[in-house]
Structure formats: structure tokens, C-alpha cells
C-alpha positions in Angstrom: 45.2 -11.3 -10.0 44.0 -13.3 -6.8 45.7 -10.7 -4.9 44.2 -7.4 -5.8 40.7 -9.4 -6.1 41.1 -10.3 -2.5 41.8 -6.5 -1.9 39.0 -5.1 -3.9 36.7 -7.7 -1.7 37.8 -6.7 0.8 37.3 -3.2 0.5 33.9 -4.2 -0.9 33.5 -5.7 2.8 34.4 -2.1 4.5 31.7 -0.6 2.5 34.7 1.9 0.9 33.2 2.2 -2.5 34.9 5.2 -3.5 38.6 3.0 -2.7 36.8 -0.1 -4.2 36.2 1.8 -7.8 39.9 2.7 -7.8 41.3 -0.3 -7.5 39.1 -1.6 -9.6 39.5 0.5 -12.3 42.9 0.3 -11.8 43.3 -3.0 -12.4 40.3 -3.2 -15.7 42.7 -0.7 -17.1 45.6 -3.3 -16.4 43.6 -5.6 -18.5 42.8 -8.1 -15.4 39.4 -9.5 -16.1 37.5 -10.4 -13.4 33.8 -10.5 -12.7 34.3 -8.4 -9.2 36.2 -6.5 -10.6 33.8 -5.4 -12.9 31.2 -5.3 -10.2 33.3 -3.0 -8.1 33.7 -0.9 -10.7 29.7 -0.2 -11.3 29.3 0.2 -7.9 31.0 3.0 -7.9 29.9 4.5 -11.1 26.2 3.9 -9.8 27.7 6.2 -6.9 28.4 8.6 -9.1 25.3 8.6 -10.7 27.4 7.0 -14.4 24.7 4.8 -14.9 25.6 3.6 -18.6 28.7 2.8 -17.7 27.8 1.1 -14.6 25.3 -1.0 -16.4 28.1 -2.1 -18.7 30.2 -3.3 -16.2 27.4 -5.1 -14.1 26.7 -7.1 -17.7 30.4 -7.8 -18.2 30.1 -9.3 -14.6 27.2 -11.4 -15.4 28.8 -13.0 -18.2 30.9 -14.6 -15.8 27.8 -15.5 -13.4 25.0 -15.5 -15.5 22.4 -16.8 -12.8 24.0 -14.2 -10.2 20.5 -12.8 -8.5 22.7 -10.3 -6.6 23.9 -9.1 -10.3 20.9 -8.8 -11.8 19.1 -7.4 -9.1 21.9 -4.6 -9.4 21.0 -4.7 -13.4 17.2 -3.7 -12.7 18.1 -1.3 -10.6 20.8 0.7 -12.7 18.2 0.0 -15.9 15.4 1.7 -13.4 17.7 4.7 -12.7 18.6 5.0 -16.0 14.4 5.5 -17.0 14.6 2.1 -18.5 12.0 0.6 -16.1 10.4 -2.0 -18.4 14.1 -3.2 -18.9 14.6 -2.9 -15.1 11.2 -5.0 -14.2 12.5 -7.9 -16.5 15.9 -8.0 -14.5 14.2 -8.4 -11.5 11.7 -11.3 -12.4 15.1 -13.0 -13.3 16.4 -12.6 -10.0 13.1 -13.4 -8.3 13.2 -16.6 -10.4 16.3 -17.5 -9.2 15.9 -16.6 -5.3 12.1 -15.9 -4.7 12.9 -15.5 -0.9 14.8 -12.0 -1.4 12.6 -9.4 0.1 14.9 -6.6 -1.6 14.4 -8.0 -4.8 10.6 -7.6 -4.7 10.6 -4.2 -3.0 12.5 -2.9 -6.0 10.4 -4.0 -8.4 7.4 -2.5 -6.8 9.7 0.5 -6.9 10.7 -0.3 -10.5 6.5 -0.6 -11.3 5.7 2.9 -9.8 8.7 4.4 -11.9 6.9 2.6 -15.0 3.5 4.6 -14.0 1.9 1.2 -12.9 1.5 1.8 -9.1 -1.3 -0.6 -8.4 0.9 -3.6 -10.2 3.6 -2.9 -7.8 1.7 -2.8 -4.2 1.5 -6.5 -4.3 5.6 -6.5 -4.7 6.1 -4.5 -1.7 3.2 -6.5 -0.1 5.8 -9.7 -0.7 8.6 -8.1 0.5 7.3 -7.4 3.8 5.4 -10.4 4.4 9.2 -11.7 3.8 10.8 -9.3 6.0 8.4 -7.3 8.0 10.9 -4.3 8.9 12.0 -3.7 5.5 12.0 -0.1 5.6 12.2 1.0 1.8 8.7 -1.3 1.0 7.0 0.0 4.1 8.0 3.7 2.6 7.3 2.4 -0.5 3.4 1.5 0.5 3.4 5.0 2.1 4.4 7.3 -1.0 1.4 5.2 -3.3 -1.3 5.5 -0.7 -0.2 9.3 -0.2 -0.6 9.5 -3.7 -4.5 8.2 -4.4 -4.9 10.9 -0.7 -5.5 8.0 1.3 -3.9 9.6 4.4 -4.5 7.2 7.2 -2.9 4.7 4.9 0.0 6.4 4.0 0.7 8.3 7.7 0.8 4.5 9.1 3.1 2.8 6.8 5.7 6.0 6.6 5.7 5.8 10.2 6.4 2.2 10.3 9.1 3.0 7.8 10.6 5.9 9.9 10.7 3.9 13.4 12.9 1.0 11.2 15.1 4.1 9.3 14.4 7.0 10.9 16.4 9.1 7.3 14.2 7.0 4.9 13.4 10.0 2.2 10.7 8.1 0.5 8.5 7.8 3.9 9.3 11.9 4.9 8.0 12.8 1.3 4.8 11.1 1.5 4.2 12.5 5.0 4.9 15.9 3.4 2.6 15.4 0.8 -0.2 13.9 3.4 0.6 17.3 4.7 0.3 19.4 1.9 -2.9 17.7 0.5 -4.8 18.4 4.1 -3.4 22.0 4.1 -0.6 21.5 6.9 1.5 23.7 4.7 4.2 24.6 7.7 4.3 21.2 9.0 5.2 19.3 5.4 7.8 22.6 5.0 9.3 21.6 8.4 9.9 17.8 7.2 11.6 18.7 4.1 13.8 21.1 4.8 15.3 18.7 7.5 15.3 16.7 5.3 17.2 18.8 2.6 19.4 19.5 5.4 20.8 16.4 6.1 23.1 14.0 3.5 20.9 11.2 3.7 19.0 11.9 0.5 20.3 11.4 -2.6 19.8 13.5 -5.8 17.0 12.3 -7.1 15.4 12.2 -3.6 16.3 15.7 -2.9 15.0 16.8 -6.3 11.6 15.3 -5.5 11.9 16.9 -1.8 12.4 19.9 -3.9 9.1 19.8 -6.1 7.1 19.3 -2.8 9.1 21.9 -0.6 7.8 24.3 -3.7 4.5 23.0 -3.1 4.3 24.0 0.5 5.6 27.2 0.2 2.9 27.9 -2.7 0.5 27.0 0.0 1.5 29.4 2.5 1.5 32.3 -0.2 5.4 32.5 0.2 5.4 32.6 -3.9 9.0 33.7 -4.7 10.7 30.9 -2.5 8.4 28.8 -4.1 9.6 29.6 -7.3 12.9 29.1 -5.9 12.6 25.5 -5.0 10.8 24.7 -8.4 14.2 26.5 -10.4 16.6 24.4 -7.6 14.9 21.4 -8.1 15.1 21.2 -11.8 18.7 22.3 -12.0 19.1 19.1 -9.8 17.1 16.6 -12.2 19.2 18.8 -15.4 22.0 18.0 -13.6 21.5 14.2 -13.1 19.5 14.2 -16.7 21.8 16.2 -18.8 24.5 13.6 -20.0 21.7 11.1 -21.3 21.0 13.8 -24.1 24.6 14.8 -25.0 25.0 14.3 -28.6 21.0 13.6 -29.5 18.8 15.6 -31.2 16.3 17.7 -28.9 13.2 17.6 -29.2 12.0 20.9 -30.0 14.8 20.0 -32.7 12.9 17.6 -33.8 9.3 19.0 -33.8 10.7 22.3 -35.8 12.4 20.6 -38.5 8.7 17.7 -38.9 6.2 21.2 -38.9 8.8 22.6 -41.9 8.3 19.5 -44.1 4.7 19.3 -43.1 4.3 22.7 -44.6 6.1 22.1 -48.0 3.6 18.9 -48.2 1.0 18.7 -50.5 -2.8 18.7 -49.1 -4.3 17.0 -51.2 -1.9 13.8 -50.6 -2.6 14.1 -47.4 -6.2 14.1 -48.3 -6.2 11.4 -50.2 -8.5 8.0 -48.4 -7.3 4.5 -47.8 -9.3 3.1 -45.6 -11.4 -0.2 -45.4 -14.8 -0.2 -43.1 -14.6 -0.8 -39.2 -15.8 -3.8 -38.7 -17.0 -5.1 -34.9 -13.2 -6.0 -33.9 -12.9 -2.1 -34.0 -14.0 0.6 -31.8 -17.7 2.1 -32.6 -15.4 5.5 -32.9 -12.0 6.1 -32.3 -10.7 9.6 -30.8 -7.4 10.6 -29.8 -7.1 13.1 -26.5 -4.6 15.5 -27.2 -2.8 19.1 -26.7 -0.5 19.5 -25.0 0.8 18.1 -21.2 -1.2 20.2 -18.5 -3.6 21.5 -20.4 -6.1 19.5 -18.9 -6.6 16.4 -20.6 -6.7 14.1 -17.8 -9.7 16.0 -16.2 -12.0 15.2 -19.6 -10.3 11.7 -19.9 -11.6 10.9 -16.7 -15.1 12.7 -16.8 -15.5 10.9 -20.0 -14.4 7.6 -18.5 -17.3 7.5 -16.2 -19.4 6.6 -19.4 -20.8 3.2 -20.1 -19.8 3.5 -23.7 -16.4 4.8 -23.3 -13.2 2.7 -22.4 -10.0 4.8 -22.7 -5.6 4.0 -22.4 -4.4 6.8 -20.8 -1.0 8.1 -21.0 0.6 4.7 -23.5 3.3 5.2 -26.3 1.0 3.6 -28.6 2.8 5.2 -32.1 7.1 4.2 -31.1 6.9 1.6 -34.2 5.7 4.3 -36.5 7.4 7.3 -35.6 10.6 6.6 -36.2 9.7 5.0 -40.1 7.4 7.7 -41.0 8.1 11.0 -38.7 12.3 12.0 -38.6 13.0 13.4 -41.9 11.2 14.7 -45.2 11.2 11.9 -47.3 9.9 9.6 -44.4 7.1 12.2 -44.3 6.2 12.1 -47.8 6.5 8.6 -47.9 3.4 8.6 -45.2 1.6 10.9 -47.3 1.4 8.7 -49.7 0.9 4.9 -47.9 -1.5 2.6 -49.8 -3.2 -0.7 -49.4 -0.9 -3.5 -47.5 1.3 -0.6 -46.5 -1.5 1.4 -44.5 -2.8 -2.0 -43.3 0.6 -2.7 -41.8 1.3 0.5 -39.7 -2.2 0.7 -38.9 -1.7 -3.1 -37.4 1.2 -2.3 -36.0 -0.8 0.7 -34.0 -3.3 -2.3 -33.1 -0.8 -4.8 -31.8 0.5 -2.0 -30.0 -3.1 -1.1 -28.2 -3.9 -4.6 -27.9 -0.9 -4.9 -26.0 -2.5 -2.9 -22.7 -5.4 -5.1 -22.6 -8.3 -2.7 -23.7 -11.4 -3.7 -24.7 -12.6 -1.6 -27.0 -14.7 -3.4 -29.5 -18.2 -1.7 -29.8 -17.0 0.7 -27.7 -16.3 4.5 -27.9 -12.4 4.3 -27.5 -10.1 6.9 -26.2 -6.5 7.3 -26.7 -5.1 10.0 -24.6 -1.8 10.7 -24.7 -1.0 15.3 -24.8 1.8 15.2 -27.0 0.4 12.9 -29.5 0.2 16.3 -31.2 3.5 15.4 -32.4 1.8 12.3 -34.3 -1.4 14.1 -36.3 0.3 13.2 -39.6 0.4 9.1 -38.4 -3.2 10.3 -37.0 -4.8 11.4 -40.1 -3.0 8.8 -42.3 -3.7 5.7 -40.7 -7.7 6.8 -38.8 -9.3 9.2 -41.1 -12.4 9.1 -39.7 -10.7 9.3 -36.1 -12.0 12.4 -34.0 -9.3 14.4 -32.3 -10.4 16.0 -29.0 -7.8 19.2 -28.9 -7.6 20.3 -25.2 -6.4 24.3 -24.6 -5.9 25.9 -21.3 -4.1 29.0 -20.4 -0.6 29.0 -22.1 0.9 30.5 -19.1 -0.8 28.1 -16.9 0.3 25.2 -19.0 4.0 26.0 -18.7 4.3 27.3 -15.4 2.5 24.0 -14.7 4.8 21.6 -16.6 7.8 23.7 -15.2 6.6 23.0 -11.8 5.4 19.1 -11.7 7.6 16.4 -11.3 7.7 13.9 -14.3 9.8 10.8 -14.9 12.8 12.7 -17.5 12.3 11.6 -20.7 13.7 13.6 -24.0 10.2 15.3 -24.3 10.2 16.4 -20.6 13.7 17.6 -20.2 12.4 20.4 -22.0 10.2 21.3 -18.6 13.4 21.8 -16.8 14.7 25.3 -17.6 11.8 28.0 -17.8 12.9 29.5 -21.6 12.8 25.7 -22.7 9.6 24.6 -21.9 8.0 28.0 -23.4 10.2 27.2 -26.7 9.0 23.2 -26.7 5.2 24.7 -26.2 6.0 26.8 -29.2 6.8 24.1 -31.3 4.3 22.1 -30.9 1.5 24.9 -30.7 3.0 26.2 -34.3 2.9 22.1 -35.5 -0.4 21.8 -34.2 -1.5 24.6 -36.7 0.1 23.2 -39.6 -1.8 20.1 -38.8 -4.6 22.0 -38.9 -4.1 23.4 -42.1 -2.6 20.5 -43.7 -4.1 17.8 -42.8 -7.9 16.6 -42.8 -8.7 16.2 -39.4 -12.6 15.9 -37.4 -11.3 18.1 -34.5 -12.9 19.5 -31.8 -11.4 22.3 -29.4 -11.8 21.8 -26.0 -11.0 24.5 -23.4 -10.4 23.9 -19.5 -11.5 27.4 -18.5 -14.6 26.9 -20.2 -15.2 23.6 -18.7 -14.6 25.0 -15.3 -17.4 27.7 -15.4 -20.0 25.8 -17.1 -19.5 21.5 -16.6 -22.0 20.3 -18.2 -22.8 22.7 -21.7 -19.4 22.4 -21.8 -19.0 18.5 -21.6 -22.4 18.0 -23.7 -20.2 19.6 -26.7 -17.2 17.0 -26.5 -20.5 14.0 -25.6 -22.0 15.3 -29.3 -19.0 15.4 -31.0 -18.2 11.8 -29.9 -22.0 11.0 -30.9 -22.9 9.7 -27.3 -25.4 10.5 -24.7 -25.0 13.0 -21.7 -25.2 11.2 -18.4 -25.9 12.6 -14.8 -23.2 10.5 -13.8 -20.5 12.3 -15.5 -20.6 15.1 -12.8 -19.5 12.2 -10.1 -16.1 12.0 -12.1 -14.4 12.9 -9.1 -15.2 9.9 -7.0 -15.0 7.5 -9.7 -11.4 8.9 -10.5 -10.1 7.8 -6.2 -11.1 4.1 -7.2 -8.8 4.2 -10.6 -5.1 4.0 -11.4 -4.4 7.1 -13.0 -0.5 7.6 -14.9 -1.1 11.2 -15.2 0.6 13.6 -12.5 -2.9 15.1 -12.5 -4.0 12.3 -10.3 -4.1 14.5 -6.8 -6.2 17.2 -8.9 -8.1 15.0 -10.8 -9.2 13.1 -7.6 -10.5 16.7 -6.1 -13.2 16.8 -8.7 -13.9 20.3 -10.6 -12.5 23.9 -9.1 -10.7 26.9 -10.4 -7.7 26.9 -8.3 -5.4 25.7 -11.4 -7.0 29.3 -13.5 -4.6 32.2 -13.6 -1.6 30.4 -11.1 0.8 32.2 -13.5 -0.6 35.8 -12.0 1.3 34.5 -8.3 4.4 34.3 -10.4 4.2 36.5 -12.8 7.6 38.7 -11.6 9.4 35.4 -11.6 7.4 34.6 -15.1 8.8 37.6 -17.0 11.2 35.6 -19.6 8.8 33.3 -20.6 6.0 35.6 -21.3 6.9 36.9 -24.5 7.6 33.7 -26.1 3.9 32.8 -25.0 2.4 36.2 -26.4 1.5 34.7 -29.6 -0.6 31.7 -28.0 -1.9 33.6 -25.3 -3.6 36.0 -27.8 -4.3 33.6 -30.3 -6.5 31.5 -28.0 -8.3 34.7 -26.7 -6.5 34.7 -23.5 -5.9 38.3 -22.0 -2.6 39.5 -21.9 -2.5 41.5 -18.9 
């Protein structure tokens, strides 16, 4: 035992990982137990990108060290890999508890924050880790990628190049000077950073996948449309690639969302009809409307114009239905058993919804409260159960422009947007939804309004006095400043840069640039395309 630790360790010491996980495994499979061992053993499966099974083994380890900041700090990083950032966050605080002094420790948990969509949260963790060791490279880069992403370019250019003259490879700090590039139209100049970039081994998958989305970008920019395309398809065979064996054996989500529109349509109406529901009283929002459609199609754009309203507070982008959906949404009799909630029942899950907004802090009592979330499509039955008198703002935009869209944007993989990553998928998961979306509509007794993003591009403010007297408030000059308001807000959505622009028709028709490239997802959007009056040609 000693002796093949003392090996492994040393190895360890030679930074050998690859001969490290060998030996390690080696002797696991022996049945030595040993908590370096163990920790050998995950860092090599976090080499090659095994995270489960490298998280296992770093919790084995800690077992035997249960205070060990190094392990845990290994924990929240595997956890934040794995899309678990929450889980990742928590393992850090535990380290930081234990050694506060670790300027690692806090730049990964700024990192860990941005990966859990709350950027501003996590500048004050890179902040720490500098102020503890100035020339650490990853916070600096860190700073750099947030401040590229709210277009603050002096910002950003000053911190990635801080970043750079400390570690002259650091990917993070090159991909937000690309994107300072490509947001002040320097299209051949962010091109040239990525692709030496792309051309060297010092990113890593993910990294190269993100270098990817914005190498698309920049192409886009200079017209250069099919080699856009290109690095759009390359990039999300490289996220399928790293995603892929997360999903193995689970039910997909189109899956999913095909088999709850089939037992929506064999439900009864009238059930669904039927009214449970006590009086708002002031610990309730003066109306309650849910912002939803489908991802791309424009919902953070009337989020955020409606956000400049003194009545309105709004949660954008929050799971605030994952205690509900799995009691009341995966099979038929769950379904029906919703249909038919009652008295303490309905209080309960509409509680639990409560709890669940309360959680994020929103202050929504008087107030007209939005809840916008795209693919909340998926929960109209919890919707129109549990809020009858809720309105439902349903945004529409181009079909083609939707999915191109989602097929080119880079968003943290979850099992809804693994879908985005292969062209045929993401027309196939817009399908689904569009098709559950109508049942809804014909099931289900909803106060909706349809909202369209063409239609709000060629005429502001008619169109945004519509959705202002559906929600029963006031039209305000103000609401044409969105723009400006939206630089000096956090915003989750991966509409942020666009958002931040104010209004223009850029985003109308991109699909015509691609439409060669386009050709096997056209006919599975026919349907929508005419069905929302779009023209087919």
C-alpha cells in the first residue's frame, strides 16, 4: 500500500496524470483504498472529460479528509462541469470556509456564478481573488469575458490584456477580445484571434466549442455565410460530443413533450375548465402573466421593454415549476390527476410555485408580475390549473429565424437545449412544442395574447400598447428607452448583447443568408411557417 501511494504521489508531483490514473486505477481495482488514490483517479477522469465518475471518486476521497479545501474545491469544480453549478457554488463556500485566503478558490466560484446565469454575483469573487493574488490570470480573464458581455469594451480589453501578459494561451481572455471585436465590427481581427486560437492545444473542449460559436460569428459578419455555418455545425458536434453521455439512457425531451400533448388531447375540457381558486389578496401580484413561446422568439426584448414600467417587476429566465412537473406533468394519470386538483391540493402546488418565486427575492405584491421563462410552454396545464386568471403573453417570431437562432447561440446544455445541437433536432423539438402549444390552446382555458417580434419591429409602440392593454396598464414614453435601461441590468438571457442594442431588424429573415445550408430543416418548419402567416419563399 505505502509503496504504490508513494508512487502515485509522485507521479502526481510530475504532473503525469495520464500515468497517475493508471496506477491508480490499477490499484482501486486491487481493492487498495486510499484517499489519493481515489484522488488520482478523478484527476484523470476529469482529463478525460468522465465527470460522474470523477466526482465519485473525489467524494470517496473526502470521506477520508472531510475538511480537505483542495478536495472540495476539486468537487465544485467537477459539479460545475458537470452543469451542476448550484451544487458546484456550495462546494466552494465549503472550501472558502475552510481556507478563505485561496485566491483559486474564489475565482472559481465567480466562474461557477457566471455558469449559474448570475454574472454580477460572481464579479465580487474574482474581485477577491485578485485582491489576493493580483496576477491570477483566469480571474483577470474572468472580469474580461463579463464586462465583454454587458459591451463594456474598455473594461473588458484591459482586464483580458492583463490576463494575456500573465498567460499569454488564457482562452477565456482571447474570447472576450474576440467578442469586443465582433460587437464593434472588427470582424477580421476577432476571426484572426480565434483561429490561433483554435490552432493551438491550449484550449480545451469546451473552450474551443465556445471559440467556435464566436468564430461563426465573425464570419457571419464579414458575409462569409457558409464557413459560418460551418463553425456553428463544428461547434455543436464538439458540445454533442462532450454532452452526449449525460443523456444516454433518459428520455429526450421531445420524448417527453410528444407523449404530455397526446394525453392532453384525450383530456376532457371541461375538467380542465373547472375553477378552484380563492381571491388575490395584497400578498399577491395585482396580475400575474407568464412570458412564453418558445427560446429566440423574442421574449427577452418585451421582457425588458416591459420592465422599464413602474408597475411591472419581472424573474426572468427561473425554473419556478421543477416541484410540480415531475408530480403532475410525466405520464397520463399524473395529468389527469392535475385536471382534477381541489381545495388543499391546489393550495399546495400553488404554494409550492410561491415558495419557489419567493425564493429569487421578487417583490411583487401590488405589482404587475412577470414570469418569463420561453419554454414554460411545456407547463400551460400547471399554468391554467394553478393561475386561472393568469394572462399568458405568447411570443412568435419567424420559425426559421427561431431555430436557426437557437442552432447558432451558445447555451449552458441542459436536456431541453441538447436538442439545439444538430439542425433536424431543434426543428423536431420546435415542432413539439409548437403542436403542444395548440393543444393548450384548445384544451385548456387560457387569457392569451399573441405577441409577434416582426410586428413589434415595424411599429414599437401600437404594437407594445396591445400587450400594455392586455396587462391592463398604462403606455409610458419611457418604454422606448428600454435599450439603455437594459446596459444597467443583469440579464440571464443570451439575448443580452441584442437586447442591449435597443430595437432593429437585423435578427428578421437571417435564415435567407443560410437558407442552402437550411434545406433539411425547412420542411419540418413548413407547417409553422404557414400557420403563423410567414411566407414560404
Amino acid at each position: 500500500m505505502d509503496s504504490i501511494v508513494a508512487e502515485v504521489s509522485r507521479v502526481i508531483a510530475r504532473n503525469d496524470t495520464e500515468r497517475a490514473f493508471q496506477l491508480a486505477d490499477e490499484a482501486i481495482r486491487d481493492g487498495l483504498v486510499h484517499p489519493i488514490l481515489f484522488n488520482a483517479r478523478a484527476i484523470g477522469y476529469r482529463a478525460q472529460e468522465r465527470h460522474p465518475q470523477a466526482l465519485q471518486d473525489f467524494r470517496r476521497a473526502l470521506t477520508f479528509m472531510p475538511n480537505n479545501p483542495v478536495l472540495l474545491n476539486a468537487i465544485g469544480l467537477t459539479l460545475t462541469k458537470m452543469n451542476r453549478a448550484i451544487e458546484g457554488i456550495s462546494a466552494f463556500d465549503a472550501a472558502i470556509a475552510i481556507d478563505p485566503n485561496n485566491a483559486t478558490t474564489h475565482s472559481r466560484k465567480g466562474w461557477a456564478l457566471v455558469a449559474a446565469g448570475r454574472p454580477d454575483e460572481a464579479v465580487p469573487s474574482y474581485e477577491r481573488a485578485i485582491s489576493l493574488q493580483p496576477n491570477h490570470a483566469d480571474a483577470l480573464a474572468g472580469l474580461a469575458s463579463i464586462a465583454a458581455r454587458k459591451s463594456q469594451r474598455d473594461e473588458a480589453r484591459n482586464y483580458a490584456q492583463r490576463a494575456l501578459a500573465i498567460d499569454p494561451t488564457n482562452a477565456t481572455a482571447i474570447v472576450a477580445l474576440a467578442m469586443i471585436d465582433i460587437s464593434a465590427g472588427q470582424y477580421e481581427d476577432a476571426e484572426r484571434r480565434l483561429r490561433q486560437l483554435l490552432d493551438s492545444d491550449k484550449a480545451d473542449a469546451h473552450a474551443r466549442g465556445v471559440a467556435l460559436g464566436f468564430l461563426g460569428d465573425a464570419l457571419d459578419g464579414q458575409e462569409k455565410f457558409h464557413e459560418a455555418f460551418k463553425a456553428y455545425e463544428h461547434r455543436n458536434l464538439e458540445f454533442r460530443r462532450i454532452h452526449e453521455p449525460r443523456f444516454e439512457g433518459e428520455r429526450r425531451a421531445v420524448a417527453f413533450i410528444t407523449e404530455l400533448d397526446n394525453n392532453l388531447k384525450n383530456s376532457d375540457a371541461a375538467t380542465w375548465a373547472a375553477r378552484d381558486f380563492a381571491p388575490a389578496s395584497m400578498l399577491f401580484p395585482r396580475e400575474h402573466v407568464f412570458l412564453l413561446g418558445f427560446i429566440r422568439s423574442g421574449t427577452t426584448l418585451l421582457e425588458q421593454v416591459l420592465a422599464t414600467h413602474p408597475d411591472v417587476v419581472h424573474l426572468e429566465e427561473r425554473e419556478t415549476f421543477p416541484d410540480l412537473v415531475p408530480r403532475f406533468l410525466t405520464n397520463r394519470d399524473e395529468l389527469e390527476k392535475l385536471a382534477n386538483l381541489r381545495g388543499s391540493d391546489l393550495a399546495q402546488a400553488r404554494d409550492l410555485y410561491w415558495a419557489r418565486v419567493n425564493s429569487f427575492d421578487v417583490d411583487y405584491k401590488g405589482k404587475v408580475f412577470i414570469d418569463k421563462q420561453p419554454l414554460n410552454t411545456f407547463n400551460l396545464p400547471l399554468i391554467a390549473k394553478l393561475f386561472p386568471d393568469a394572462k399568458i403573453l405568447f411570443a412568435v417570431r419567424d420559425p426559421r429565424d427561431v431555430v436557426f437562432s437557437a442552432y447558432r447561440r451558445h447555451f449552458e446544455v441542459n436536456p431541453t437545449t441538447f436538442e439545439f445541437l444538430q439542425l433536424e433536432d431543434a426543428g423536431r423539438f420546435y415542432d413539439v412544442v409548437m403542436r403542444l402549444a395548440d393543444t393548450c390552446r384548445e384544451k385548456l382555458p387560457l387569457d392569451l395574447h399573441e405577441h409577434r417580434y416582426e410586428e413589434m419591429v415595424a411599429d414599437f409602440d401600437e404594437t407594445v400598447r396591445k400587450v400594455c392593454n392586455f396587462l391592463r396598464i398604462e403606455w409610458t414614453d419611457s418604454m422606448r428607452d428600454f435599450g439603455r435601461k437594459a446596459q444597467e441590468r443583469e440579464i440571464r438571457s443570451p439575448s443580452a448583447g441584442q437586447v442591449r442594442r435597443g430595437l432593429y431588424g437585423d435578427g428578421i429573415g437571417q435564415w435567407r443568408k443560410y437558407k442552402s445550408e437550411l434545406a433539411p430543416l425547412l420542411p419540418i418548419l413548413a407547417h409553422w411557417v404557414n400557420r403563423f402567416g410567414y411566407s414560404l419563399d
